[in-house]
C-alpha positions in Angstrom: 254.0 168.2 30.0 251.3 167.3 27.5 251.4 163.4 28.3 251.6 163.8 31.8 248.2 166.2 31.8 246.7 163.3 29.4 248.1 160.3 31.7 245.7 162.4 34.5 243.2 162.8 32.8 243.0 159.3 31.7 243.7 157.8 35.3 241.0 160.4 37.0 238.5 158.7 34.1 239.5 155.1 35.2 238.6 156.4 38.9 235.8 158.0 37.8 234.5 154.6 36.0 236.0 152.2 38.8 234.0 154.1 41.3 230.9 154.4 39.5 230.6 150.3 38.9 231.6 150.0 42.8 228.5 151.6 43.3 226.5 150.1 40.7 227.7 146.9 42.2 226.7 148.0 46.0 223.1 149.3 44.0 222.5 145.8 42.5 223.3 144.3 46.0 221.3 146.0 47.7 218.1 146.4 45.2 218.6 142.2 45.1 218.9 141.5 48.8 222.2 140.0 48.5 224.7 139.6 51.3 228.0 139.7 48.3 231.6 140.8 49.6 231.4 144.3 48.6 235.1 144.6 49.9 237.2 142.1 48.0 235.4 143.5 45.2 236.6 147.0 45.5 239.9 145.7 46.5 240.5 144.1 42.9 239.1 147.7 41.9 241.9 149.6 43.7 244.9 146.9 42.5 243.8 147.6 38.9 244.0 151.5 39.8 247.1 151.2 41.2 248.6 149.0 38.3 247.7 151.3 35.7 249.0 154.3 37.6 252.5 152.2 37.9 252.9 151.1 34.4 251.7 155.3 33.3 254.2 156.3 35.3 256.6 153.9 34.3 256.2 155.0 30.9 256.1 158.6 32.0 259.5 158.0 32.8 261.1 156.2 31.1 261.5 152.8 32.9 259.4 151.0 30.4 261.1 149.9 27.4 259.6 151.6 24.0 259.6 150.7 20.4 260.5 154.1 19.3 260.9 157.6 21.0 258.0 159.5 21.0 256.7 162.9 22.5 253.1 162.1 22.5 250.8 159.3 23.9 249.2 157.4 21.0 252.2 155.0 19.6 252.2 153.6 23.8 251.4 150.7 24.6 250.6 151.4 28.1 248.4 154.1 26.5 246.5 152.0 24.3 246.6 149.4 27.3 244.8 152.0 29.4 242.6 152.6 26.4 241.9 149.0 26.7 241.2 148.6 30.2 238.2 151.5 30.3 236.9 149.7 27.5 236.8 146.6 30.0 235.4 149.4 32.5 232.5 149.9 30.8 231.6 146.6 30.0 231.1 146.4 33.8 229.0 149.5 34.1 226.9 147.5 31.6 226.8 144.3 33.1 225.8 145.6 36.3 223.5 149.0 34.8 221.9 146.2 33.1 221.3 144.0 36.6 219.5 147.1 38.0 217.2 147.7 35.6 216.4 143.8 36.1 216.1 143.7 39.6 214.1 146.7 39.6 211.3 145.3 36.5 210.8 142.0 38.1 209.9 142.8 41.5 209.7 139.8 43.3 211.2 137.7 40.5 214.8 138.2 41.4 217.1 136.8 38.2 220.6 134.9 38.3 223.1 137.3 38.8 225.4 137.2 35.6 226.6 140.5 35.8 230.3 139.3 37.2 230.3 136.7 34.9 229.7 138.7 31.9 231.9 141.2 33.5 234.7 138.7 33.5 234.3 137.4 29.9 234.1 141.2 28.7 237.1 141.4 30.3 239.3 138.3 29.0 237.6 139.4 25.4 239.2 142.7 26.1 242.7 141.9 27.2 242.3 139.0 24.5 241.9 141.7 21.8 245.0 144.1 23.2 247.7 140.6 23.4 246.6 139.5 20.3 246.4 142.5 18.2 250.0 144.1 19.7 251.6 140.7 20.0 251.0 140.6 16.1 252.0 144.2 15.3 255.6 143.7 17.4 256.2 140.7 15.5 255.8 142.9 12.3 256.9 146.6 13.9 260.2 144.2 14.3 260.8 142.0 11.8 259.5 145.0 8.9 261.9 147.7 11.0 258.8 150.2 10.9 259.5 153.7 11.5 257.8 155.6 14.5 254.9 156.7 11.9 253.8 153.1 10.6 254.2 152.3 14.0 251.6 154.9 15.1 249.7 153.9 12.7 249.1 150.7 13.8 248.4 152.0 17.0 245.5 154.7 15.6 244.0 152.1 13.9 243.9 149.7 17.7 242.9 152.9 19.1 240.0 153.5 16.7 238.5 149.5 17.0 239.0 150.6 20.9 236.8 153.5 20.0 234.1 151.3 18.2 233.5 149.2 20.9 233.3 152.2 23.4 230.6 154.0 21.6 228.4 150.7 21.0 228.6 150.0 24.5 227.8 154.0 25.4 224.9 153.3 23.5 223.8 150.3 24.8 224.2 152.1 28.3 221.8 154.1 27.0 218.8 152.4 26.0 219.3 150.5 29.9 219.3 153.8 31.2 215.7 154.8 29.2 214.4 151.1 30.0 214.5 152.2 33.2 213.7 155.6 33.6 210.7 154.2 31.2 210.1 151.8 34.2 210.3 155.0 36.7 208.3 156.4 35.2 205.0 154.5 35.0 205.9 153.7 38.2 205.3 157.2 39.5 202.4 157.4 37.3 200.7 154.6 39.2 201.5 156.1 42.5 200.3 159.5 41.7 196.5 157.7 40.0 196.5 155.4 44.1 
């Protein structure tokens, strides 16, 4: 019962996130006066969803092989795969939080759009970091014969670089969000002094 409440909670999050950098991404259109396909966009958004829900509920039950039996979520690798994936996530909501605040300071002076292609190489980085780090560990979980406790160990500690990288980019999110509401600010300041 316990991981199926947590494999919710973690695919509502994923929607929460996917839906939040659709929007950002509409935002950024919009605020830049581009004409971008908005559509195939969220498509690739929704086939992501609906992948992770299928390999969590393929782990769920059962029809994904394991390393070892387990009762809770952490030694998965779907789970640290979701992990993984909202860390990709929220390099988006960066990448495009960050084209906001952009398009919004230089009025006139509209920059290249690199949000999707930072958003694609925070990405590959991302899905680098999970095949190379688990591809590693297998090779050792098998060869070594660990028991279901190293094995969860290894996973904590992918779990906890996961977690690094999360918070950094939390943070960085933000100082974009005060850059702008800094921005929002002296811009109402103006308007109230005309």
């Amino acid at each position: 019962m316990y991981r199926a409440f947590s494999y919710c909670m973690v695919l509502f999050w994923v929607f929460v996130q996917q839906t939040c950098l659709v929007c950002a991404r509409r935002a950024c259109d919009d605020l830049g006066g581009g004409k971008k396909s908005l559509a195939r966009f969220a498509t690739a958004q929704a086939l992501l969803f609906f992948t992770v829900a299928a390999l969590a509920a393929g782990d769920l039950v059962g029809w994904l092989p394991r390393l070892h039996c387990h009762t809770n979520n952490s030694p998965s690798l779907v789970w640290q795969f979701i992990c993984t994936v909202m860390l990709l996530l929220d390099g988006g909501l960066i990448a495009y939080a960050w084209r906001f605040y952009r398009l919004h300071a230089l009025k006139g002076n509209l920059p290249a759009d690199k949000a999707m292609a930072f958003f694609t190489a925070w990405a590959f980085f991302c899905l680098l970091l999970y095949g190379a780090y688990f591809a590693s560990a297998l090779s050792v979980a098998v060869h070594r014969g660990l028991n279901l406790r190293e094995w969860e160990y290894i996973c904590l500690f992918y779990f906890r670089i996961v977690n690094t990288c999360y918070l950094v980019l939390e943070g960085a999110m933000g100082l974009v969000a005060f850059l702008l509401w800094r921005n929002l600010r002296k811009e109402g300041v103006f308007h109230d002094r005309s």
